[in-house]
Each structure stands twice: as C-alpha cells, then as structure tokens.
mmCIF file of the N, C-alpha and C atoms, coordinates in Angstrom:
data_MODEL
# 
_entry.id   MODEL 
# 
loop_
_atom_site.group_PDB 
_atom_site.id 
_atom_site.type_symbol 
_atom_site.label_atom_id 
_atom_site.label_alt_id 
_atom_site.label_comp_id 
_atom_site.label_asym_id 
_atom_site.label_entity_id 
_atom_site.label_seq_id 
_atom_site.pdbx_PDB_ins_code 
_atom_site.Cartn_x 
_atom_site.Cartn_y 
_atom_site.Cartn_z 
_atom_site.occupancy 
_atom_site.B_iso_or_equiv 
_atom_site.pdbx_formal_charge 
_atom_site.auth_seq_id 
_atom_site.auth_comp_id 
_atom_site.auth_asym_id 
_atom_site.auth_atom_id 
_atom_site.pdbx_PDB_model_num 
ATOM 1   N N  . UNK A 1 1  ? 10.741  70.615 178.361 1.00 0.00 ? 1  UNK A N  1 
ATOM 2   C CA . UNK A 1 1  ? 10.171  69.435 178.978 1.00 0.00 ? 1  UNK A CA 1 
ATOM 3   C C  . UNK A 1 1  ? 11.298  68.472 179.336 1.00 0.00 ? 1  UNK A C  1 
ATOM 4   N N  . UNK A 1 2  ? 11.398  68.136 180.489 1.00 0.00 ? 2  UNK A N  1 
ATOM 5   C CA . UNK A 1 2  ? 12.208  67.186 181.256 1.00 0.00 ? 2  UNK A CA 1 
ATOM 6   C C  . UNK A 1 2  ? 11.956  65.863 181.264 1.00 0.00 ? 2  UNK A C  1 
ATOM 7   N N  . UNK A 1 3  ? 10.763  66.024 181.397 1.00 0.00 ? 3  UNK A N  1 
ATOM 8   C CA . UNK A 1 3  ? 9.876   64.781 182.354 1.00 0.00 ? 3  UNK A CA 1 
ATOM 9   C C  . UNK A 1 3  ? 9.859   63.506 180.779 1.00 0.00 ? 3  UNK A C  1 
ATOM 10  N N  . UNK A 1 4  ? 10.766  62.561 180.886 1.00 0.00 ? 4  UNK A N  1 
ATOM 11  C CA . UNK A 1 4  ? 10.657  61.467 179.583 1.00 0.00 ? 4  UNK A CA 1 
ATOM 12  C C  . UNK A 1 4  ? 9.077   61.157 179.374 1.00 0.00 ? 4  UNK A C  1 
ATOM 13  N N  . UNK A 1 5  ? 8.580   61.338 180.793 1.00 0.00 ? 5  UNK A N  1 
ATOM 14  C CA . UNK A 1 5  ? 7.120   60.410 180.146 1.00 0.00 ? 5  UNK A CA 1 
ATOM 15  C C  . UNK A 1 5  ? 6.042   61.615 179.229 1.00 0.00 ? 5  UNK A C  1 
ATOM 16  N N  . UNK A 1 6  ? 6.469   62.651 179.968 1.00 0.00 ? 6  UNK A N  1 
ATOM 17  C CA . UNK A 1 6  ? 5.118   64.014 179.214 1.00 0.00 ? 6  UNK A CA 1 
ATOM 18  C C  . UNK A 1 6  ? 6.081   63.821 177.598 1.00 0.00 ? 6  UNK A C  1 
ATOM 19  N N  . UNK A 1 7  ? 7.452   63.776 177.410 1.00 0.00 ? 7  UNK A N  1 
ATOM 20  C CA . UNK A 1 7  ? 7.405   63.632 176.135 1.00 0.00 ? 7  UNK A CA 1 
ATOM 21  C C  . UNK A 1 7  ? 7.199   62.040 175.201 1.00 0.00 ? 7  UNK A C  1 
ATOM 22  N N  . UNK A 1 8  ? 7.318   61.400 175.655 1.00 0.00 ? 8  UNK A N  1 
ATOM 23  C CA . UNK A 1 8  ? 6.449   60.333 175.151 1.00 0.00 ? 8  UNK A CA 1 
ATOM 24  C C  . UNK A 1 8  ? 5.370   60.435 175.017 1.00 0.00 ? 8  UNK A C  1 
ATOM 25  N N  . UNK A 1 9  ? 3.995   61.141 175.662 1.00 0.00 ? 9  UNK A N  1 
ATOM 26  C CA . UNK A 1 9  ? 3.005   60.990 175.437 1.00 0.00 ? 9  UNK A CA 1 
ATOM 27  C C  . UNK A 1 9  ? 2.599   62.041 174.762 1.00 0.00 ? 9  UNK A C  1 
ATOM 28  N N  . UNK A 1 10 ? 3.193   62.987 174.405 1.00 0.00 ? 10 UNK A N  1 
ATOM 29  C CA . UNK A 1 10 ? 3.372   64.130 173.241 1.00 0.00 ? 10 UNK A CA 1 
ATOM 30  C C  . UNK A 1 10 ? 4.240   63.551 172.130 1.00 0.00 ? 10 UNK A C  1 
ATOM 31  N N  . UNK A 1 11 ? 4.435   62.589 172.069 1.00 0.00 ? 11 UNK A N  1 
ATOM 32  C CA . UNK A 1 11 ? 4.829   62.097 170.666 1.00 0.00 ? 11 UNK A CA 1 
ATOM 33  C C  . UNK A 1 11 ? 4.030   61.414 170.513 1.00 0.00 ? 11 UNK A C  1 
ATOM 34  N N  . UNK A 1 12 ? 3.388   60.727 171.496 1.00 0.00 ? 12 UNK A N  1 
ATOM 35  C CA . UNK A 1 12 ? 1.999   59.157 170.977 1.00 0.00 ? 12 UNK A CA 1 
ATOM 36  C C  . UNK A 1 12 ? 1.130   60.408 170.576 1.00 0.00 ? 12 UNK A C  1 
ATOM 37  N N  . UNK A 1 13 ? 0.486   61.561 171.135 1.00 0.00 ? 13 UNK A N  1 
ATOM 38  C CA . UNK A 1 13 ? -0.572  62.144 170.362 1.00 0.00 ? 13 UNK A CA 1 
ATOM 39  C C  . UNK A 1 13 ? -0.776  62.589 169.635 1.00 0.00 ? 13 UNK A C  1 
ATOM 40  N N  . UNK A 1 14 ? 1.064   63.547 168.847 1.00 0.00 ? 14 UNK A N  1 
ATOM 41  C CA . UNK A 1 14 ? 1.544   63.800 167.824 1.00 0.00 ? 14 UNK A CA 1 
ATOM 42  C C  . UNK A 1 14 ? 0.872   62.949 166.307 1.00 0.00 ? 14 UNK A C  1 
ATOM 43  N N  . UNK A 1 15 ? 1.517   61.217 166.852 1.00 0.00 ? 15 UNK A N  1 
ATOM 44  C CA . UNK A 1 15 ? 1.709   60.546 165.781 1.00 0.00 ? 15 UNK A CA 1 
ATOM 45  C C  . UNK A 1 15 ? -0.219  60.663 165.225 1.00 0.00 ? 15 UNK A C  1 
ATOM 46  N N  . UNK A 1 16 ? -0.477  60.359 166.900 1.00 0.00 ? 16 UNK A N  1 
ATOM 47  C CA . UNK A 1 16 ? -2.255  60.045 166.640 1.00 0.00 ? 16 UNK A CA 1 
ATOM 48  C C  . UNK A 1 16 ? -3.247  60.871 166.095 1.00 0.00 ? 16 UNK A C  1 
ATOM 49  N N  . UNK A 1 17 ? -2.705  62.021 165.847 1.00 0.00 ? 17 UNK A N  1 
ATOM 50  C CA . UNK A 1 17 ? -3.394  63.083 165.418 1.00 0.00 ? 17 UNK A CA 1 
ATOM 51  C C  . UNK A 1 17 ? -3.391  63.778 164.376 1.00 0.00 ? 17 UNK A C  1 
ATOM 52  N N  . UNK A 1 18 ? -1.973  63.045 163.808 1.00 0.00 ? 18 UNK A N  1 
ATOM 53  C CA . UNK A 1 18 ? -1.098  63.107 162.363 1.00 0.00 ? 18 UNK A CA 1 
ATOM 54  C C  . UNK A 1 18 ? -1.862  62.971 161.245 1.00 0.00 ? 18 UNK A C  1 
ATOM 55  N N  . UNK A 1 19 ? -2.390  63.858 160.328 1.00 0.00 ? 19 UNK A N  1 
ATOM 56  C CA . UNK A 1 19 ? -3.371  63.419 159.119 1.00 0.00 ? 19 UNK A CA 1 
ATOM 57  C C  . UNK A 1 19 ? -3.120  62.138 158.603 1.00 0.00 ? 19 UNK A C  1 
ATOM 58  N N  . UNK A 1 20 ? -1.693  61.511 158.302 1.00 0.00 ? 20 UNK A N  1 
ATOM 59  C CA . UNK A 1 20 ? -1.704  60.430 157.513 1.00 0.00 ? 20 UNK A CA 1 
ATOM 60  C C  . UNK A 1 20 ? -2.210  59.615 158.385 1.00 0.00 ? 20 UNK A C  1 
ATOM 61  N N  . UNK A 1 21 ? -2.105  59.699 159.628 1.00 0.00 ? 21 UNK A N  1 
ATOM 62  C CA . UNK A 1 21 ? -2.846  58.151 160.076 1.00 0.00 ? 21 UNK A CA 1 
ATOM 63  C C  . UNK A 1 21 ? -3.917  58.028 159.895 1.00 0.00 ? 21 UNK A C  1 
ATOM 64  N N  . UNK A 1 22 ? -4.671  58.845 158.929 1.00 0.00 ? 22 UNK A N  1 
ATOM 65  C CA . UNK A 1 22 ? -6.277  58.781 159.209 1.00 0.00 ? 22 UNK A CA 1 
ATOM 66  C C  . UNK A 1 22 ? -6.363  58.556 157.316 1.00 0.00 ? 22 UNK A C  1 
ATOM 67  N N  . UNK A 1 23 ? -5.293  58.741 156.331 1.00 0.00 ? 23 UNK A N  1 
ATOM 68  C CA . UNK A 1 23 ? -5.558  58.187 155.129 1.00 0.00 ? 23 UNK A CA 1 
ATOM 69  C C  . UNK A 1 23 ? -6.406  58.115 154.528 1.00 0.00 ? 23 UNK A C  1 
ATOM 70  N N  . UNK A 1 24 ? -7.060  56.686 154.714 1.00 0.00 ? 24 UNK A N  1 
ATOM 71  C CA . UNK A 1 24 ? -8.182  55.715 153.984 1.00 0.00 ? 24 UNK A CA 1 
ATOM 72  C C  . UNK A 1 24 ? -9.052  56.701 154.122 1.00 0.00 ? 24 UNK A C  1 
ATOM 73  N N  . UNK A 1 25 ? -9.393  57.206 155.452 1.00 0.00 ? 25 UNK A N  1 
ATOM 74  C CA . UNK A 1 25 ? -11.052 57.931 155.955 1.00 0.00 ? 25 UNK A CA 1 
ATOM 75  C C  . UNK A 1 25 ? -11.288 58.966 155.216 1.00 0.00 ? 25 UNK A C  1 
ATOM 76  N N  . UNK A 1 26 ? -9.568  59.947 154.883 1.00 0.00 ? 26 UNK A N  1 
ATOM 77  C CA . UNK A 1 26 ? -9.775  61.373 154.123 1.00 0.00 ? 26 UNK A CA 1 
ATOM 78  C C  . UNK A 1 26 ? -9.943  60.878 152.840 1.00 0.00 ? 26 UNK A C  1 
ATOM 79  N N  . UNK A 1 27 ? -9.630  59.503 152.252 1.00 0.00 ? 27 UNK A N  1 
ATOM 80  C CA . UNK A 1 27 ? -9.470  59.315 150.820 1.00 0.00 ? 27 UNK A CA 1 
ATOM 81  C C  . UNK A 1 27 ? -10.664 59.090 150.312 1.00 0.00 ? 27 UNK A C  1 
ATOM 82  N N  . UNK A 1 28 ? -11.798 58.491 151.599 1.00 0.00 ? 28 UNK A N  1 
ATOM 83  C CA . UNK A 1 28 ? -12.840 58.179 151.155 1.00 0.00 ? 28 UNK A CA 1 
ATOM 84  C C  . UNK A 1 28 ? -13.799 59.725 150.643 1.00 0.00 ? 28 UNK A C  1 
ATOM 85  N N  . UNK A 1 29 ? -13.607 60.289 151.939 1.00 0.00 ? 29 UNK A N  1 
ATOM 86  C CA . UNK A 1 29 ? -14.244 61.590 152.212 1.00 0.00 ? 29 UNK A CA 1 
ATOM 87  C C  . UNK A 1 29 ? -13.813 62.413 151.076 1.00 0.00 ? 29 UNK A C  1 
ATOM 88  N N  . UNK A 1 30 ? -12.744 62.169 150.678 1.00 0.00 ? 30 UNK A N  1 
ATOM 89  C CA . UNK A 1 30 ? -12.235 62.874 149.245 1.00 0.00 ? 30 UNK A CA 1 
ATOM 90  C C  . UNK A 1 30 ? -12.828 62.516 147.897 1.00 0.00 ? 30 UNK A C  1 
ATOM 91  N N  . UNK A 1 31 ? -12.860 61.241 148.004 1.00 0.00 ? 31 UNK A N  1 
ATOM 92  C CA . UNK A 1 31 ? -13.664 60.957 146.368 1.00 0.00 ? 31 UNK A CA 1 
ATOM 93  C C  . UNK A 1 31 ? -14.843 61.220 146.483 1.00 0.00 ? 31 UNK A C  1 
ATOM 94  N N  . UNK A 1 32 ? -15.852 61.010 147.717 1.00 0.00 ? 32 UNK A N  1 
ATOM 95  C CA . UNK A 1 32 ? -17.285 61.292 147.435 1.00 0.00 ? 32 UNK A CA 1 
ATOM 96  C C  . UNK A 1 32 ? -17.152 62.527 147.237 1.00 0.00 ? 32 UNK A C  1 
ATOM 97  N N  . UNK A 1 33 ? -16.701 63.700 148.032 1.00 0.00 ? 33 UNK A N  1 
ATOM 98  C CA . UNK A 1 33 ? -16.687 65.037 147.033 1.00 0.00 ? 33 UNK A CA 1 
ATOM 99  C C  . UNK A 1 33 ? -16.449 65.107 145.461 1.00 0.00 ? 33 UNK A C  1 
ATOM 100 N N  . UNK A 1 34 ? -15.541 64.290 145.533 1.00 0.00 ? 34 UNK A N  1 
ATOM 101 C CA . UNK A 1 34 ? -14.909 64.520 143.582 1.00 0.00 ? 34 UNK A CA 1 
ATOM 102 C C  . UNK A 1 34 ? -16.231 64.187 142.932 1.00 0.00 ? 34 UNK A C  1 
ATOM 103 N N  . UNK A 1 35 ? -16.821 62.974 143.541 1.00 0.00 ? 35 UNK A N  1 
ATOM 104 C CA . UNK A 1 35 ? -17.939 62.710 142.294 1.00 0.00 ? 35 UNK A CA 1 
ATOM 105 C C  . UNK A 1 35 ? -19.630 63.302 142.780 1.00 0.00 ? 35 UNK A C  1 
ATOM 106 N N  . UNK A 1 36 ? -19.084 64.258 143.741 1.00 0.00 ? 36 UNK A N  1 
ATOM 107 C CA . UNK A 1 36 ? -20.392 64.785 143.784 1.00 0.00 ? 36 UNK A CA 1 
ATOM 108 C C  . UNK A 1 36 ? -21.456 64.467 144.728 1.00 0.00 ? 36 UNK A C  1 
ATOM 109 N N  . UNK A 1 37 ? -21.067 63.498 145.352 1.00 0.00 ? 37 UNK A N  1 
ATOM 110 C CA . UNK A 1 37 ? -21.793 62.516 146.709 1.00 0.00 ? 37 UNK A CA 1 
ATOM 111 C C  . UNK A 1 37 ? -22.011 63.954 147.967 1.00 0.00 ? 37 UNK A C  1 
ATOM 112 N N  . UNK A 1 38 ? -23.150 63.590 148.685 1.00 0.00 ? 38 UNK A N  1 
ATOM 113 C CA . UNK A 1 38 ? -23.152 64.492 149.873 1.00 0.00 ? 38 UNK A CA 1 
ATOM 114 C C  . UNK A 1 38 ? -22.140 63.554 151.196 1.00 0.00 ? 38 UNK A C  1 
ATOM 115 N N  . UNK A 1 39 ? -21.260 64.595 151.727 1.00 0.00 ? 39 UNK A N  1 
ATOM 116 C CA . UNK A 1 39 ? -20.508 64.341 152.864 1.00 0.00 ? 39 UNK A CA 1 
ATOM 117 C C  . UNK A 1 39 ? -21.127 63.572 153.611 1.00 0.00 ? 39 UNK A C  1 
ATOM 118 N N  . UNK A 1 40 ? -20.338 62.389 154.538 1.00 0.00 ? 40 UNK A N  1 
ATOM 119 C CA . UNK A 1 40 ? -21.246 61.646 155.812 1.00 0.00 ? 40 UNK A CA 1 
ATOM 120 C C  . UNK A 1 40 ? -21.536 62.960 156.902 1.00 0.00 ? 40 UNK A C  1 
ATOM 121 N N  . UNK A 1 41 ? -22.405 62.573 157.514 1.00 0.00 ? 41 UNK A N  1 
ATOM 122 C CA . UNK A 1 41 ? -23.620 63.577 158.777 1.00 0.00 ? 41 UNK A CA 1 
ATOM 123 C C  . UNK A 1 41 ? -22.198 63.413 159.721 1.00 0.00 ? 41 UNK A C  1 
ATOM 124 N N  . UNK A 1 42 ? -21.618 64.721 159.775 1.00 0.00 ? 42 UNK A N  1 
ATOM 125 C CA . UNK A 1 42 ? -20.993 65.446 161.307 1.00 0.00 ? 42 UNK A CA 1 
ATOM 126 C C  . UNK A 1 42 ? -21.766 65.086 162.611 1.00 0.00 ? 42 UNK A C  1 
ATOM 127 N N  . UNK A 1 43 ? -20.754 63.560 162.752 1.00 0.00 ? 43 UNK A N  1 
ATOM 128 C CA . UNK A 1 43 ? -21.125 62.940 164.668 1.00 0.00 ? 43 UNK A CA 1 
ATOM 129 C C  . UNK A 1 43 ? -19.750 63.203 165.312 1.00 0.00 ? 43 UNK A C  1 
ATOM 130 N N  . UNK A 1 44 ? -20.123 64.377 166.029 1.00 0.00 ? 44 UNK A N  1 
ATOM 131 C CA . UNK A 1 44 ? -18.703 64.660 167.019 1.00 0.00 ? 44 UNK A CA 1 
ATOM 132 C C  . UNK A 1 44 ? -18.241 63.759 167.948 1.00 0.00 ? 44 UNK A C  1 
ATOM 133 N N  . UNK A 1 45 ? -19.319 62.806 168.392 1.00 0.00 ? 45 UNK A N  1 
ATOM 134 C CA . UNK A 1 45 ? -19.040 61.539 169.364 1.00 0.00 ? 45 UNK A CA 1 
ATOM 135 C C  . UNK A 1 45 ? -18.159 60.587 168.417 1.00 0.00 ? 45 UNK A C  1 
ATOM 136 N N  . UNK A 1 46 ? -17.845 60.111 167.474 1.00 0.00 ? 46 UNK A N  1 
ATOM 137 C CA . UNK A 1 46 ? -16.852 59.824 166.343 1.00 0.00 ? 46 UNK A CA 1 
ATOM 138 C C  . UNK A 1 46 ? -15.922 60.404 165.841 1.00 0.00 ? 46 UNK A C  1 
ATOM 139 N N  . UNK A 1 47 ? -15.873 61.611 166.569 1.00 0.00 ? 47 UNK A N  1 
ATOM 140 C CA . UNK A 1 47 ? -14.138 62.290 165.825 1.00 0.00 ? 47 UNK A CA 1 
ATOM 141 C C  . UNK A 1 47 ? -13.550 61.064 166.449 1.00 0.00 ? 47 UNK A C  1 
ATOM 142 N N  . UNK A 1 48 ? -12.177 60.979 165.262 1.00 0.00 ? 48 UNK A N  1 
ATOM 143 C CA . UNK A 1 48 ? -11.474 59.970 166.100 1.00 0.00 ? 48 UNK A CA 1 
ATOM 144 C C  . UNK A 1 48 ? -9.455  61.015 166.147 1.00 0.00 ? 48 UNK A C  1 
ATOM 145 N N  . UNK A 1 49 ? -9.509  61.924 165.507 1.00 0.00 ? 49 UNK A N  1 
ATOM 146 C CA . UNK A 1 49 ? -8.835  62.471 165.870 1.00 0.00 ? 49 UNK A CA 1 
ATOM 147 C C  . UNK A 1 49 ? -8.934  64.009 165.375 1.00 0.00 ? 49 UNK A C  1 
ATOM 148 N N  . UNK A 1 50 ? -8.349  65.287 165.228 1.00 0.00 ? 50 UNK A N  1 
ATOM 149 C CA . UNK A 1 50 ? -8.686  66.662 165.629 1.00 0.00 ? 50 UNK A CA 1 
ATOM 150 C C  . UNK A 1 50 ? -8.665  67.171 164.074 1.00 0.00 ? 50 UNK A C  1 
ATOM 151 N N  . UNK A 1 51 ? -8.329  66.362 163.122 1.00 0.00 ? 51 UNK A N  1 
ATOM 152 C CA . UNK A 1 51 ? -8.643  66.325 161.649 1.00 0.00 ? 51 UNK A CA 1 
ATOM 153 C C  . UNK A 1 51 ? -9.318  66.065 160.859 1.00 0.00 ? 51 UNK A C  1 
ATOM 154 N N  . UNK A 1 52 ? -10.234 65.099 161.297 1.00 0.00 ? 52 UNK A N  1 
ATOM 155 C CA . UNK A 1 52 ? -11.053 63.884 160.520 1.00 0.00 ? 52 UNK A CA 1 
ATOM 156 C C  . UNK A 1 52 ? -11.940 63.873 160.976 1.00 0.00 ? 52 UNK A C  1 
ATOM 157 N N  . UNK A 1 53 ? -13.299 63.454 160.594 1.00 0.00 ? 53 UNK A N  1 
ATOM 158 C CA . UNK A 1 53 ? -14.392 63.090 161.696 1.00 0.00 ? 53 UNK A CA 1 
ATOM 159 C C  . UNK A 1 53 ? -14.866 61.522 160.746 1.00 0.00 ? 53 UNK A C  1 
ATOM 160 N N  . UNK A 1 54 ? -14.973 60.893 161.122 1.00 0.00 ? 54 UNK A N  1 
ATOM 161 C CA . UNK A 1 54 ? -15.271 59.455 160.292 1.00 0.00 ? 54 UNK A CA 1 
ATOM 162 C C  . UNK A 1 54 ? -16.184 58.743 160.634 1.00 0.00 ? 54 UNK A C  1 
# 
C-alpha cells in the first residue's frame, strides 16, 4: 500500500476494532456470565465493532 490515506484509514479501523477499545462492554458481558446472569439479546443493528455486540 502506497496510497498514505488507505493506510491511515486501516490504522483508524485497526485501532476501532481492537478488543481493548471495547473493555468496559466485554467486562460487563464477562461478569454477568461469572455470576450466572443470562447474556444481553443479540441486536446486530448495535454491533459497534466486529468483536463485541453491546
């Protein structure tokens, strides 16, 4: 890739798609499993990135 801007915007989607940026959402989604809670209802119109659905 040559083109500065296609790699800039492959690093902005990189970062955006990066599990840690989504943290809090997996941490939540993580303890209600630990204690046994049923998962929030799968709304694909709310993925907010290709890891997480929140």
């Amino acid at each position: 890739m040559r083109n500065p801007l296609q790699l800039f915007f492959r690093d902005l989607m990189t970062m955006r798609n990066h599990g840690t940026a989504a943290r809090e959402q997996l941490a939540t989604v993580y303890m209600q499993a630990l204690l046994g809670q049923e998962p929030p209802p799968f709304d694909q119109s709310v993925m907010h990135t290709l890891l997480y659905h929140g």
